[in-house]
mmCIF file as gemmi writes it, N, C-alpha and C atoms, coordinates in Angstrom:
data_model
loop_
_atom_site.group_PDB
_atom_site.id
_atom_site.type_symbol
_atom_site.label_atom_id
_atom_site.label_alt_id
_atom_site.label_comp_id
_atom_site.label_asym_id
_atom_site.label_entity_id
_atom_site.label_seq_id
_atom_site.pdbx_PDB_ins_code
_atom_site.Cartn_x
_atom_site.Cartn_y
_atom_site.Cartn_z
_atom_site.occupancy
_atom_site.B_iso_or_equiv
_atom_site.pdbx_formal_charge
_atom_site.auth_seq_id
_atom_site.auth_asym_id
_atom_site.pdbx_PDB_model_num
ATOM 1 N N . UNK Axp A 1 ? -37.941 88.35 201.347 1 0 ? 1 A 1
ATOM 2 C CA . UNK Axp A 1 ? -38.255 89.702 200.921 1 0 ? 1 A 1
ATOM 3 C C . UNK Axp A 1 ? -37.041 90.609 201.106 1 0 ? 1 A 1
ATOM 4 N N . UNK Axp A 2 ? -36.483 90.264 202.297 1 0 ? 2 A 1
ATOM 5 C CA . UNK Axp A 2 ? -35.1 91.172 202.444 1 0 ? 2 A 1
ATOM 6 C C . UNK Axp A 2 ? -33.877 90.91 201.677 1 0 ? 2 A 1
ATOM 7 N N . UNK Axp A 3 ? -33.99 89.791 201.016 1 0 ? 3 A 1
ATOM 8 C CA . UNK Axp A 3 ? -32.751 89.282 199.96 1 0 ? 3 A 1
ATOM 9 C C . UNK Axp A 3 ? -33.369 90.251 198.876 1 0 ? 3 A 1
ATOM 10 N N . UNK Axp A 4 ? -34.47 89.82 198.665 1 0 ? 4 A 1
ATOM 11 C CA . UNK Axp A 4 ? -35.01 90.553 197.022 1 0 ? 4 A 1
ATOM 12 C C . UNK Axp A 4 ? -34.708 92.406 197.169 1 0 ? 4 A 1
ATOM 13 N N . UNK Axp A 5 ? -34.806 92.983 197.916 1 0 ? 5 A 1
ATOM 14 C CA . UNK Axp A 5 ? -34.872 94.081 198.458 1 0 ? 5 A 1
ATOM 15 C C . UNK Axp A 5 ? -33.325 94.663 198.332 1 0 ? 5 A 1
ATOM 16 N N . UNK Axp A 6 ? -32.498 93.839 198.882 1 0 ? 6 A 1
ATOM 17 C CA . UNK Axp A 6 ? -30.928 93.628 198.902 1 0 ? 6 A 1
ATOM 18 C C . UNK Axp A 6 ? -30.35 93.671 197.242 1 0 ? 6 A 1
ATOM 19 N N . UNK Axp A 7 ? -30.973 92.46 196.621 1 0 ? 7 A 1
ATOM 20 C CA . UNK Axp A 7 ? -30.702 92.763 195.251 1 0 ? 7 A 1
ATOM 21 C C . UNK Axp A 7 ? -30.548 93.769 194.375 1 0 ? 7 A 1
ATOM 22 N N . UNK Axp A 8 ? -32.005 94.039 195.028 1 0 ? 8 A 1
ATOM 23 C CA . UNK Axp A 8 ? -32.635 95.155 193.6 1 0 ? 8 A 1
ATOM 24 C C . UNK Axp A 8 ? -31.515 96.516 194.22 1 0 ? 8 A 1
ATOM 25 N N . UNK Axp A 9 ? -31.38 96.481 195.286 1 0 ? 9 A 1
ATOM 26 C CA . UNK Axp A 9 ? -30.365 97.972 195.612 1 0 ? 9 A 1
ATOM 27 C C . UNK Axp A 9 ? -29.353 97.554 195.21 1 0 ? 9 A 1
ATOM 28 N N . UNK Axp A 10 ? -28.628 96.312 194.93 1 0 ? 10 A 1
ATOM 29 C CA . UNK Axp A 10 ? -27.141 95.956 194.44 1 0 ? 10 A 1
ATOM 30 C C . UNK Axp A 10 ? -27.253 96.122 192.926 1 0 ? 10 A 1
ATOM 31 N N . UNK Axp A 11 ? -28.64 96.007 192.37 1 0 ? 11 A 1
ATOM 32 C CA . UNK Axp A 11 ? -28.384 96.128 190.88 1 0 ? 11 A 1
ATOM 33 C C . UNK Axp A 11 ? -28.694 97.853 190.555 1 0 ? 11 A 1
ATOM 34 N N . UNK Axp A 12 ? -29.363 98.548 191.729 1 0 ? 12 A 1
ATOM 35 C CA . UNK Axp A 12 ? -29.472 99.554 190.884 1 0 ? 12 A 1
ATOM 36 C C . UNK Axp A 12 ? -28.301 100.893 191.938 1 0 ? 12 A 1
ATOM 37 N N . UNK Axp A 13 ? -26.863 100.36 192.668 1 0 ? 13 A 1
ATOM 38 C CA . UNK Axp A 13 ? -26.293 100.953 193.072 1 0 ? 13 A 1
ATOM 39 C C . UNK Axp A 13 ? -25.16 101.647 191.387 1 0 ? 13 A 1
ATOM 40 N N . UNK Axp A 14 ? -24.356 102.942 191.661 1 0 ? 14 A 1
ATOM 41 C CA . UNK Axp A 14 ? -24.072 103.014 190.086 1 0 ? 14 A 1
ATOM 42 C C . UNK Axp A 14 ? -25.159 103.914 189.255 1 0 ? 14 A 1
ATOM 43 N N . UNK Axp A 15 ? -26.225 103.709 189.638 1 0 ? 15 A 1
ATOM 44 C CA . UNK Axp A 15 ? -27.245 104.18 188.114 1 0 ? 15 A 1
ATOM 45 C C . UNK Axp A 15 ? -27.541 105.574 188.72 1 0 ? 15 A 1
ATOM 46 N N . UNK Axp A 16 ? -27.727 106.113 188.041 1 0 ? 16 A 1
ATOM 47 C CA . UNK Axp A 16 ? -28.068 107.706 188.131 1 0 ? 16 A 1
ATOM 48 C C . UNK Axp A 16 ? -29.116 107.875 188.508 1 0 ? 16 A 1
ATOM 49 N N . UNK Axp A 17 ? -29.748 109.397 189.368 1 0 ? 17 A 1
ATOM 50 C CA . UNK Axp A 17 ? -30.706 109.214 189.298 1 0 ? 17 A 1
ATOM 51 C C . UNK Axp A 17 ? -31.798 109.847 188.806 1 0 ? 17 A 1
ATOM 52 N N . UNK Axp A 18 ? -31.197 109.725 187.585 1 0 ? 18 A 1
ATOM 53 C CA . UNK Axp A 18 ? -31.98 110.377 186.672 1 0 ? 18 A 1
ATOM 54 C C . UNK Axp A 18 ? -32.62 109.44 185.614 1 0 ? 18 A 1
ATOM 55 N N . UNK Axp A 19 ? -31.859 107.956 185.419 1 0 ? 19 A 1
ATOM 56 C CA . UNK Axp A 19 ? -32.543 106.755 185.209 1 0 ? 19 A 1
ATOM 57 C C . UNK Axp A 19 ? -33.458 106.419 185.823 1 0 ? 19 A 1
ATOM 58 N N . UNK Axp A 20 ? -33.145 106.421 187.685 1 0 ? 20 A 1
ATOM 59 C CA . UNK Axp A 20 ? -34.256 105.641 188.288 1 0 ? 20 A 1
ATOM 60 C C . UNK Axp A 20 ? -35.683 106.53 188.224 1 0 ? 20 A 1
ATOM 61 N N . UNK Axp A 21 ? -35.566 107.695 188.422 1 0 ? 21 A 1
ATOM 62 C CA . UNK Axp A 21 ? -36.613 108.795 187.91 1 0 ? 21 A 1
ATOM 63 C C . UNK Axp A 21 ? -37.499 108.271 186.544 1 0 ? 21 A 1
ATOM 64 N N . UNK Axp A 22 ? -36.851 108.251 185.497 1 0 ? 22 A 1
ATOM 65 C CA . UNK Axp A 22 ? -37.088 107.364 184.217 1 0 ? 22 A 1
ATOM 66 C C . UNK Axp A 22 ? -37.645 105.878 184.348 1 0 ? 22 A 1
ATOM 67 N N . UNK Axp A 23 ? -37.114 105.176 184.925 1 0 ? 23 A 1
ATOM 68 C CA . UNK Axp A 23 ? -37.827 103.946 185.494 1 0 ? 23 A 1
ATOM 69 C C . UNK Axp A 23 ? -39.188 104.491 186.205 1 0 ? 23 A 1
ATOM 70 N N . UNK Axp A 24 ? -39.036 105.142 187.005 1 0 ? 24 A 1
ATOM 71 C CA . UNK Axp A 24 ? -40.387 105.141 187.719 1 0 ? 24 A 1
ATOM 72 C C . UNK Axp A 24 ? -41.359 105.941 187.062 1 0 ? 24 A 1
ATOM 73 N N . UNK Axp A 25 ? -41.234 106.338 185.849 1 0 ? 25 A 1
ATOM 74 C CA . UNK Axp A 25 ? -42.1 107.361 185.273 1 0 ? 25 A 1
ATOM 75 C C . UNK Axp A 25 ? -42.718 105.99 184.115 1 0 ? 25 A 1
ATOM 76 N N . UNK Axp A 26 ? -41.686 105.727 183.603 1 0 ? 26 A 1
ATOM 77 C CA . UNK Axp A 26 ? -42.63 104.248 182.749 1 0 ? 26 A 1
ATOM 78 C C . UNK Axp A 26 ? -42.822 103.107 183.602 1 0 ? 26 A 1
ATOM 79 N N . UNK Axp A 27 ? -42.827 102.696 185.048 1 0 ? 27 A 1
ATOM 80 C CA . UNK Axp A 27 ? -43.539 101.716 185.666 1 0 ? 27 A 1
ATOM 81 C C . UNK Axp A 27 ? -44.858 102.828 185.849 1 0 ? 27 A 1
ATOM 82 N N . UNK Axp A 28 ? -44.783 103.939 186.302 1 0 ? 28 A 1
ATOM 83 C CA . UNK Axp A 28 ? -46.04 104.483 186.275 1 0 ? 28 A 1
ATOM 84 C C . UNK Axp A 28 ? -46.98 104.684 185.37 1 0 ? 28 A 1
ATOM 85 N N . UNK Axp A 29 ? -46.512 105.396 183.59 1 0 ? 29 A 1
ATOM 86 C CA . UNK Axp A 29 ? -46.99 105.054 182.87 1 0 ? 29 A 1
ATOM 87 C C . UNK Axp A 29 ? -47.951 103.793 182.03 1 0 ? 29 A 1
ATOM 88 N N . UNK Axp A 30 ? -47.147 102.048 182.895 1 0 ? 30 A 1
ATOM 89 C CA . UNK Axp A 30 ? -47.131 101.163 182.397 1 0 ? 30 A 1
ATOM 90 C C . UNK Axp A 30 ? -48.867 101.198 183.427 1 0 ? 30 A 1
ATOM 91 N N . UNK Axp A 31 ? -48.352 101.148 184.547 1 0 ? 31 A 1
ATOM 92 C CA . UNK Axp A 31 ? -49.544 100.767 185.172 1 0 ? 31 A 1
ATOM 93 C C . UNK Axp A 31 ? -51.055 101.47 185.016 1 0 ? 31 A 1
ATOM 94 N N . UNK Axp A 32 ? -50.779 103.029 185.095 1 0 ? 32 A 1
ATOM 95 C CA . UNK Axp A 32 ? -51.84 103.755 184.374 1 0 ? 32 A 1
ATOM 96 C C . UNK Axp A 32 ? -52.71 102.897 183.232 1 0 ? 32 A 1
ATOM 97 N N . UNK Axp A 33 ? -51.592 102.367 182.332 1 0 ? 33 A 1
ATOM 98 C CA . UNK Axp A 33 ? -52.421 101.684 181.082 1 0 ? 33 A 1
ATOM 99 C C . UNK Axp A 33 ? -52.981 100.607 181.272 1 0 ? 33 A 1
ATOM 100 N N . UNK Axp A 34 ? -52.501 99.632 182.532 1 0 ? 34 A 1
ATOM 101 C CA . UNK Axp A 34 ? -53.261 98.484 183.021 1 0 ? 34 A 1
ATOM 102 C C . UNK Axp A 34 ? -54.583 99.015 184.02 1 0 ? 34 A 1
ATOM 103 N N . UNK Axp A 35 ? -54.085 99.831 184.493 1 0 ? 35 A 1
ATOM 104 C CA . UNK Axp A 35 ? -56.085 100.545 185.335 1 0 ? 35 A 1
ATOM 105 C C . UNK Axp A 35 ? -56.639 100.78 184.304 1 0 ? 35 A 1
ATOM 106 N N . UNK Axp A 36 ? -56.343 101.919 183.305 1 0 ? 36 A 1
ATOM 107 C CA . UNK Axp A 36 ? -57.426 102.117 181.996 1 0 ? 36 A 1
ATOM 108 C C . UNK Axp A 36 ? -58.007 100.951 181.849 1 0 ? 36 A 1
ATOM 109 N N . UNK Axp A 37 ? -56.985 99.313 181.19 1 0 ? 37 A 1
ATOM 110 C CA . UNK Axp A 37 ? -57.554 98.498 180.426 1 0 ? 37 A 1
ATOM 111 C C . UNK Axp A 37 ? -58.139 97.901 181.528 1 0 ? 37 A 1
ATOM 112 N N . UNK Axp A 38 ? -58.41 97.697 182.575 1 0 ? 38 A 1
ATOM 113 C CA . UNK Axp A 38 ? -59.025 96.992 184.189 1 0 ? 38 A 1
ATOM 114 C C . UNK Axp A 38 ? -60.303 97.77 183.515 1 0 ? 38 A 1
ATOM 115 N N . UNK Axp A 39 ? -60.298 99.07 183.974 1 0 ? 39 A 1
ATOM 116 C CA . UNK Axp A 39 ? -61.513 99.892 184.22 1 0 ? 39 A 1
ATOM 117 C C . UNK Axp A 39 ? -62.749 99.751 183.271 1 0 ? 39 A 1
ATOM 118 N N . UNK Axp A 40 ? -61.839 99.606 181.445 1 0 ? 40 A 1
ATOM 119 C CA . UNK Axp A 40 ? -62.641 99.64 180.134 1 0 ? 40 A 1
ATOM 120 C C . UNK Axp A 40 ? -63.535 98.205 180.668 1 0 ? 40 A 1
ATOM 121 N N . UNK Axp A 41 ? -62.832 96.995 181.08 1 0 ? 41 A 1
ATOM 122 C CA . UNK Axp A 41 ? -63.154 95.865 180.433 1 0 ? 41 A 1
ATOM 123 C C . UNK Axp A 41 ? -64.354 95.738 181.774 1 0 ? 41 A 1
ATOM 124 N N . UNK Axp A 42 ? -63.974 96.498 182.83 1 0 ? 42 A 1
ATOM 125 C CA . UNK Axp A 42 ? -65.133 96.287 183.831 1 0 ? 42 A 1
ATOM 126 C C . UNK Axp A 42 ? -66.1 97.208 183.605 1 0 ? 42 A 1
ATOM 127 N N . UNK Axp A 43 ? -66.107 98.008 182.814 1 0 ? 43 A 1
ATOM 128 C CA . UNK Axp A 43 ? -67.243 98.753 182.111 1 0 ? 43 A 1
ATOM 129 C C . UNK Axp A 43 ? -68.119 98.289 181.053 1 0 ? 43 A 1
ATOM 130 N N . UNK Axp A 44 ? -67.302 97.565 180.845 1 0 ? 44 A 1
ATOM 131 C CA . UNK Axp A 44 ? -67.97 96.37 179.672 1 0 ? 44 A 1
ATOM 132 C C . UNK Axp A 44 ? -68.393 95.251 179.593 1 0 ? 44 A 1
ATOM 133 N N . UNK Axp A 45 ? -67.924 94.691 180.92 1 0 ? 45 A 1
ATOM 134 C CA . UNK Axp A 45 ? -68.697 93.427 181.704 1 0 ? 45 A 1
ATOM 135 C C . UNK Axp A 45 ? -70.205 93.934 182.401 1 0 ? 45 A 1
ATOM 136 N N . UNK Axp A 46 ? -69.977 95.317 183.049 1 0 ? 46 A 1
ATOM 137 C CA . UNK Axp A 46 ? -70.892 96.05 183.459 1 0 ? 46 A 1
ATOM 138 C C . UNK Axp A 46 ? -72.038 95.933 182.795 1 0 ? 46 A 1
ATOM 139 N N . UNK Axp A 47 ? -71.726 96.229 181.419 1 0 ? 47 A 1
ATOM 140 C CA . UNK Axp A 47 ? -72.737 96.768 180.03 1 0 ? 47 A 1
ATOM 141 C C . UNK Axp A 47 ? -73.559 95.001 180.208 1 0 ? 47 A 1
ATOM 142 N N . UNK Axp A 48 ? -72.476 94.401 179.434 1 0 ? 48 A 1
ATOM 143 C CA . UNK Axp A 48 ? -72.716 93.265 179.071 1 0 ? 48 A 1
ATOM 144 C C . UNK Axp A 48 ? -73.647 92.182 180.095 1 0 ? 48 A 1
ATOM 145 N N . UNK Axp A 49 ? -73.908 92.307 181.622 1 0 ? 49 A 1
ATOM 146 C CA . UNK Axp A 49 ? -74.419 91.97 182.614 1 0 ? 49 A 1
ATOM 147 C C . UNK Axp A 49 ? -75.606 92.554 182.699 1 0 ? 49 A 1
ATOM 148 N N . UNK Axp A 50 ? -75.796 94.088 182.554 1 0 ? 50 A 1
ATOM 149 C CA . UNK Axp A 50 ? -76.989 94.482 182.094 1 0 ? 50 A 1
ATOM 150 C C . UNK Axp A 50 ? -78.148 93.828 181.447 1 0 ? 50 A 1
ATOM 151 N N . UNK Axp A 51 ? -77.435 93.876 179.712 1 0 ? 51 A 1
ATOM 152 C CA . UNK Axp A 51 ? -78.152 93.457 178.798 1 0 ? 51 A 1
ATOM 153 C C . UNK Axp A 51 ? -78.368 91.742 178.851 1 0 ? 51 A 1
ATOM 154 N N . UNK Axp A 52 ? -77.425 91.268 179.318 1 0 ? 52 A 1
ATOM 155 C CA . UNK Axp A 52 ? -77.968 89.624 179.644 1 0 ? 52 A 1
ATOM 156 C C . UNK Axp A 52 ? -78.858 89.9 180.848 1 0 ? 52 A 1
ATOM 157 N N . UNK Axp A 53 ? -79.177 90.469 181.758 1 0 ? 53 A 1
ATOM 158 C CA . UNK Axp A 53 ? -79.974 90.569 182.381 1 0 ? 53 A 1
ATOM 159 C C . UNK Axp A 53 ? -81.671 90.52 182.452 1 0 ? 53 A 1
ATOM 160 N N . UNK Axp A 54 ? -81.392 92.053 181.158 1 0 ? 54 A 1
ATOM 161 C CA . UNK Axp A 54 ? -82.48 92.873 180.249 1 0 ? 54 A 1
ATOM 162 C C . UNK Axp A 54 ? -83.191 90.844 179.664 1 0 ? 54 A 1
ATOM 163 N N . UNK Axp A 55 ? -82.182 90.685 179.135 1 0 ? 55 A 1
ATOM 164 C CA . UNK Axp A 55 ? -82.646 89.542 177.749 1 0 ? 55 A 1
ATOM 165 C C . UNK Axp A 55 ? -83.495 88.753 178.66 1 0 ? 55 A 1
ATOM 166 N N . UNK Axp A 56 ? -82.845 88.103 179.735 1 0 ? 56 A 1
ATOM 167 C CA . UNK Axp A 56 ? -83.256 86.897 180.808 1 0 ? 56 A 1
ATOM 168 C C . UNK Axp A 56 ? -84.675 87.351 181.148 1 0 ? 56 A 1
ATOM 169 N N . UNK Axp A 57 ? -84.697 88.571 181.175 1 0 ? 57 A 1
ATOM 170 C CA . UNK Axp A 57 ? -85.848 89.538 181.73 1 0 ? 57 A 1
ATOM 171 C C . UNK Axp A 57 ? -87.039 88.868 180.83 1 0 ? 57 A 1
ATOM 172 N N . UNK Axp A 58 ? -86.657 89.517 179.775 1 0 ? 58 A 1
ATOM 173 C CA . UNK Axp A 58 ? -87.67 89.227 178.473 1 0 ? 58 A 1
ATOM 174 C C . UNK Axp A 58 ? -88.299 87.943 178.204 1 0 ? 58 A 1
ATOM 175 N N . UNK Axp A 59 ? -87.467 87.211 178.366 1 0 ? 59 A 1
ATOM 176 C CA . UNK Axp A 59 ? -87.446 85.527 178.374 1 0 ? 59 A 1
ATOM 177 C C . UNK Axp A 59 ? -88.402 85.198 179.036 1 0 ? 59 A 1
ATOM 178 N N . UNK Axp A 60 ? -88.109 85.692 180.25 1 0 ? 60 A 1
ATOM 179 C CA . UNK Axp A 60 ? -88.958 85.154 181.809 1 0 ? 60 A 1
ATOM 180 C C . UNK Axp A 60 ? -90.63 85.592 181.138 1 0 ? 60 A 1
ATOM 181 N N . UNK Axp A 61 ? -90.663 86.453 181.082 1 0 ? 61 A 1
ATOM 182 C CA . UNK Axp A 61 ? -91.463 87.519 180.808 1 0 ? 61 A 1
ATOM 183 C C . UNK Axp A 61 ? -92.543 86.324 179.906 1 0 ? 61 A 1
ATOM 184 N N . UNK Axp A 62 ? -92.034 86.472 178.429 1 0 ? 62 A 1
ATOM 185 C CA . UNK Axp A 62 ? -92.188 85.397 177.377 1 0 ? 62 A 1
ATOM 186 C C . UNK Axp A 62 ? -92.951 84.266 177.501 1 0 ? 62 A 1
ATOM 187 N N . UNK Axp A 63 ? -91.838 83.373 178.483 1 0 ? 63 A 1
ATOM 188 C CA . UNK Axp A 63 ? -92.35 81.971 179 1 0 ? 63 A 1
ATOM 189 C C . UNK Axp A 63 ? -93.543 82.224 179.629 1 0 ? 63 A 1
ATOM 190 N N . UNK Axp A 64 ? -93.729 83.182 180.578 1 0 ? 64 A 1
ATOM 191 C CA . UNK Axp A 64 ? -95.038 83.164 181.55 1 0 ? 64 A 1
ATOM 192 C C . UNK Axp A 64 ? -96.331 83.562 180.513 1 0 ? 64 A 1
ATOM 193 N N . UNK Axp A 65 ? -96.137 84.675 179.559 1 0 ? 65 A 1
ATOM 194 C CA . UNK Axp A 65 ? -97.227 84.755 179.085 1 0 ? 65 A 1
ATOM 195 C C . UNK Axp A 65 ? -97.426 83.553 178.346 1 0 ? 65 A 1
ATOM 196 N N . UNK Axp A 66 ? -96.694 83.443 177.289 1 0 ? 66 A 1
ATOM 197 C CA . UNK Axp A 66 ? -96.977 82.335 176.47 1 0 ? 66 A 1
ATOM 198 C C . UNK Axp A 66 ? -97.868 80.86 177.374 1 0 ? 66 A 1
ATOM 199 N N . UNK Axp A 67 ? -97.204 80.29 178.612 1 0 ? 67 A 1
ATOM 200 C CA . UNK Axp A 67 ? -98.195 80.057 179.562 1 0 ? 67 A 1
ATOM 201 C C . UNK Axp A 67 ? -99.153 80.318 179.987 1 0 ? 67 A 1
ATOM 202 N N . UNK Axp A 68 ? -99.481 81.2 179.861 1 0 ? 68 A 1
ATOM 203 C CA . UNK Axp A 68 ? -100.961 82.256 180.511 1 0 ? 68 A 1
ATOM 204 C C . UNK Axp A 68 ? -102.045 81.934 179.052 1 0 ? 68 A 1
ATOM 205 N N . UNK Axp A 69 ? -101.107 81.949 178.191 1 0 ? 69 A 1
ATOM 206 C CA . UNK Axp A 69 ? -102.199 81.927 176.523 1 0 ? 69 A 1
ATOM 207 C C . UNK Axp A 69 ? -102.455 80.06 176.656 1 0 ? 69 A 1
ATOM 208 N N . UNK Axp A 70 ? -101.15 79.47 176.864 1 0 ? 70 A 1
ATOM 209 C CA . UNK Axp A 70 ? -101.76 77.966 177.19 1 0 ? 70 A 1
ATOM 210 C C . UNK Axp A 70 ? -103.193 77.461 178.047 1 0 ? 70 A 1
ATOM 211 N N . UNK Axp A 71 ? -102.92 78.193 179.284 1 0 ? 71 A 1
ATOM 212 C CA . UNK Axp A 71 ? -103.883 77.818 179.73 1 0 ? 71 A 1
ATOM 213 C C . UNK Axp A 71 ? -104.992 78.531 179.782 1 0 ? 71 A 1
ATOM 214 N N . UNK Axp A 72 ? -104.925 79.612 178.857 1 0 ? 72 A 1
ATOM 215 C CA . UNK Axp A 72 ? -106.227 80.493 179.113 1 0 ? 72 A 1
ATOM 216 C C . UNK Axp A 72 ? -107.178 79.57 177.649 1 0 ? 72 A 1
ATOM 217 N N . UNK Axp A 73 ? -106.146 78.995 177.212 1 0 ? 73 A 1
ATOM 218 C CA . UNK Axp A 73 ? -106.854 78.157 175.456 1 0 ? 73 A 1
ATOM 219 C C . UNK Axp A 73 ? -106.601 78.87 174.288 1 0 ? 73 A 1
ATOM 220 N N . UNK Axp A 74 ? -105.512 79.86 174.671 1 0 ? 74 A 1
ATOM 221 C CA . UNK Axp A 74 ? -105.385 80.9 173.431 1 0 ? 74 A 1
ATOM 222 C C . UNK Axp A 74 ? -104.28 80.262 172.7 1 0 ? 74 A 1
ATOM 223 N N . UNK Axp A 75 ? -104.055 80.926 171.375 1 0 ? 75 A 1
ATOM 224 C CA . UNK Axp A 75 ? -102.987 80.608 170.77 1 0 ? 75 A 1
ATOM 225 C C . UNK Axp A 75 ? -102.101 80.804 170.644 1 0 ? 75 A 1
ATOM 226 N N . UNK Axp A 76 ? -100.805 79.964 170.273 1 0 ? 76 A 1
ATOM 227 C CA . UNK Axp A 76 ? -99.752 80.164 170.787 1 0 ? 76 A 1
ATOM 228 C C . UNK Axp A 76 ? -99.047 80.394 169.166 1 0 ? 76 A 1
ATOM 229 N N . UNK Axp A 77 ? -98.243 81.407 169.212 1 0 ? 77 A 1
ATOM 230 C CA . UNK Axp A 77 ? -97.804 82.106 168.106 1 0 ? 77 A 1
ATOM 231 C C . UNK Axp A 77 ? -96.117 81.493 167.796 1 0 ? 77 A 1
């Protein structure tokens, strides 16, 4: 870690700092756009966990009556 650390100050000795300012404004920018796309897609797994939920729900639901009409002698549609 202390070599890598060593580096990165040997490559960015020289640069202004009005570049490294600039660097850190688009690593910040960059990352902002990776939380957005984190946040969307876990909002949408969110959704999507729901409604498979909802469905499984229905299903369950389904099977038992449709059972209940089996053995009550009713018909099954």
């Amino acid at each position: 870690m202390k070599n890598r650390v060593a580096g990165l100050i040997n490559e960015w000795e020289g640069v202004s700092q009005e570049d490294l300012i600039e660097l850190l404004k688009e690593k910040d920018q960059a990352l902002q756009a990776i939380t957005d796309v984190n946040y969307q897609l876990s909002c949408e797994r969110d959704l999507f966990r729901r409604e498979a939920d909802h469905y499984k729900a229905r299903c369950v639901k389904f099977q038992v009556d449709e059972m209940r009409r089996k053995r009550a002698g009713g018909e099954i549609k």
